[in-house]
N, C-alpha and C positions, 0 to 999 in steps of 0.2 A: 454544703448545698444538698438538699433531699433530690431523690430521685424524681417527685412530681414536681422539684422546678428545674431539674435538668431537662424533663423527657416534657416541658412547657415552652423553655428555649431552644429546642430541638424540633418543636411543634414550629414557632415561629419565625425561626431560620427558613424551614423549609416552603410555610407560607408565602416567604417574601420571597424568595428564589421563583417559587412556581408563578409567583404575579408579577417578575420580572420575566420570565421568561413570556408570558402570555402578551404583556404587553408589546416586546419586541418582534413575538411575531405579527400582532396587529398593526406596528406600522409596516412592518418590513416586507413579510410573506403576501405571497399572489398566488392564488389557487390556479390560475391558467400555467402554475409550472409543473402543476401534476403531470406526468408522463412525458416530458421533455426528455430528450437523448443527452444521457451525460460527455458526448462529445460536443452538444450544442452551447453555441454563448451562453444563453440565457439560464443554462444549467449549470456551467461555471460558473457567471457572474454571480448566482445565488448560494453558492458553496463560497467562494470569496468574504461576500456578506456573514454566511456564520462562521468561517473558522476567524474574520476579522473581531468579530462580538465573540469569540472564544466559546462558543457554544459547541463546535465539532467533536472536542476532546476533552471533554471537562475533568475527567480524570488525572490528566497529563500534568504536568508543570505549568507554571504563568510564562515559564521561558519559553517555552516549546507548543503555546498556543493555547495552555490550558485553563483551569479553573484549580485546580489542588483539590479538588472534591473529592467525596467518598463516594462509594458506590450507591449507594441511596440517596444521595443529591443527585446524579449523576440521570440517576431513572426517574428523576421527575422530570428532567429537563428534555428526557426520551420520549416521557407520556406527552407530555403535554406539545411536543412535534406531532406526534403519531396524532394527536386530538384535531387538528387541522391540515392532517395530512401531508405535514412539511418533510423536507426530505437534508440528510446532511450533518446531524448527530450523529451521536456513539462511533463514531470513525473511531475512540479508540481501544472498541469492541470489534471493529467489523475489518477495517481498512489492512487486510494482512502489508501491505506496501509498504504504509506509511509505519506502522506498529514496528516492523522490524528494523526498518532502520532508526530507529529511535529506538529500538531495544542493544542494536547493534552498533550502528557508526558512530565516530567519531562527533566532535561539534560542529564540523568547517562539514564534512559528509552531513549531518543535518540538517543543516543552515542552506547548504546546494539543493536537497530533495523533499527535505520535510513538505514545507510551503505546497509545492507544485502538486504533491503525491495527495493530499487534502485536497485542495482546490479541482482535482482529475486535469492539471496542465499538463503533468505526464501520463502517460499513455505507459501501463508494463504489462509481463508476459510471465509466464513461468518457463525456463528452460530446467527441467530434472529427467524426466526419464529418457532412454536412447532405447534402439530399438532391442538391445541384450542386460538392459538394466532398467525394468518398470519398475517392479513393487519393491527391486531389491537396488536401490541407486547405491550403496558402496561399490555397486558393479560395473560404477560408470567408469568410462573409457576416455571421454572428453579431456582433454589435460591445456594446462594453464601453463606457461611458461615467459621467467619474469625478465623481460629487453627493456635496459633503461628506466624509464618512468611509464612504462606502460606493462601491463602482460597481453601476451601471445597466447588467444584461443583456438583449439583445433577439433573438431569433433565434430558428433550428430545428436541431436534431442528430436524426440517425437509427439504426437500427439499435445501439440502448444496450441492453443487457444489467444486471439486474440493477436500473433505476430504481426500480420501486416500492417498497424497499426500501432504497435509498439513503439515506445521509443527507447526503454530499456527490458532488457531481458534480465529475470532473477539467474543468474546461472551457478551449478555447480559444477565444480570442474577440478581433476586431480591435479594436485600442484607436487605433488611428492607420492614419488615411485616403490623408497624404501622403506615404507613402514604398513603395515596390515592395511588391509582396505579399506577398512572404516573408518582409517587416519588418513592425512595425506591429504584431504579431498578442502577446497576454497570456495567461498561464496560471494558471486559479485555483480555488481550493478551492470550489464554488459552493455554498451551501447546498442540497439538494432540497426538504424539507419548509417551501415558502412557498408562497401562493397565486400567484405569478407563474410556476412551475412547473406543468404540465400535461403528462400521461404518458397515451399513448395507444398502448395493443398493437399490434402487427403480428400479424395474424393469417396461419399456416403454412397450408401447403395442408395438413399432416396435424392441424388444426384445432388446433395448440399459438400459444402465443405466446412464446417465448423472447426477442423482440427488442420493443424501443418508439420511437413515434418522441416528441419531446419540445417543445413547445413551451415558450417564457422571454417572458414577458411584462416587460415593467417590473420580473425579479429583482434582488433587493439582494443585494449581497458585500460584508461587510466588505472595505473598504483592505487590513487586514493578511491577506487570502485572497489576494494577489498574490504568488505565486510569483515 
């Protein structure tokens, strides 16, 4: 095969992807969702719609919602969102949530969060820094300890974005005492919504609060929340 009728079939691949995607936003897409709140139905229901049509992650696997496409398939399917203002691609470019657990969990861990973390059903937060461990988190103090089928979190994280509202927290946190600091250290899906969990604003000088600090009492994590 010559190169001009590879780079013909390459032409035409891409054609038909781009007129498939145009098409499925002309039945599907509603301009009145521009600026909708991604807590609102109408902004799920319409993330639902493309990670169902495998449009969100075209990168990814067929198993895992995707298309198996290459990156240059991947950015037509981007333009031509962006062409009509549609919102809900490249999640898996952008989505740090969902990206890492599907970089990281298990399949029964993917199968529980993938879905939701696309769609915005879950609601997460970043728990890293504490108040003597910002830029340097091996510094962190927070410790993990494993009861049963659960672990036991104890500690403080600061400046979280987003908690009251969370329904999991990314968290790190020391599971092992005896080895250098920048070993040792676990990363897991934490539930928010337990009473061992306590959110407490940081109040801005321009009287807002965008940021919280967080106490963990006695939190339980499911085992299988081990990243």
């Amino acid at each position: 095969m010559t190169d001009a009728t590879m780079n013909e079939r390459d032409a035409t691949g891409d054609d038909a992807l781009r007129e498939e995607v145009r098409a499925w936003l002309a039945t599907h897409w509603d301009p009145a969702l521009r600026g909708t709140l991604p807590t609102s139905e109408p902004h799920r229901a319409w993330l639902a719609k493309v990670v169902d049509a495998r449009w969100a992650v075209p990168r990814w696997s067929a198993q895992w919602y995707g298309r198996d496409l290459d990156d240059t398939a991947a950015r037509i399917i981007e333009r031509e969102f962006a062409r009509v203002g549609a919102f809900g691609t490249a999640q898996d470019r952008t989505n740090l949530w969902a990206n890492t657990a599907l970089a990281f969990g298990n399949d029964a861990f993917k199968a529980k969060f993938v879905p939701g973390l696309l769609r915005n059903d879950i609601n997460m937060c970043l728990l890293y820094s504490e108040p003597g461990a910002g830029s340097d988190l091996a510094g962190i103090r927070t410790r993990a300890e494993r009861d049963g089928d659960d672990w036991v979190a104890n500690g403080q994280k600061v400046w979280t974005s987003n908690a009251a509202t969370a329904d999991y927290g990314m968290l790190i946190a020391r599971t092992n005492w005896d080895v250098p600091k920048h070993a040792g250290i676990s990363f897991f899906f934490m539930p928010m919504k337990q009473p061992g969990v306590e959110i407490r604003p940081l109040l801005q000088i321009t009287n807002e609060a965008h940021f919280n600090q967080i106490f963990i009492t006695d939190a339980r994590i499911p085992a299988d929340n081990l990243l």
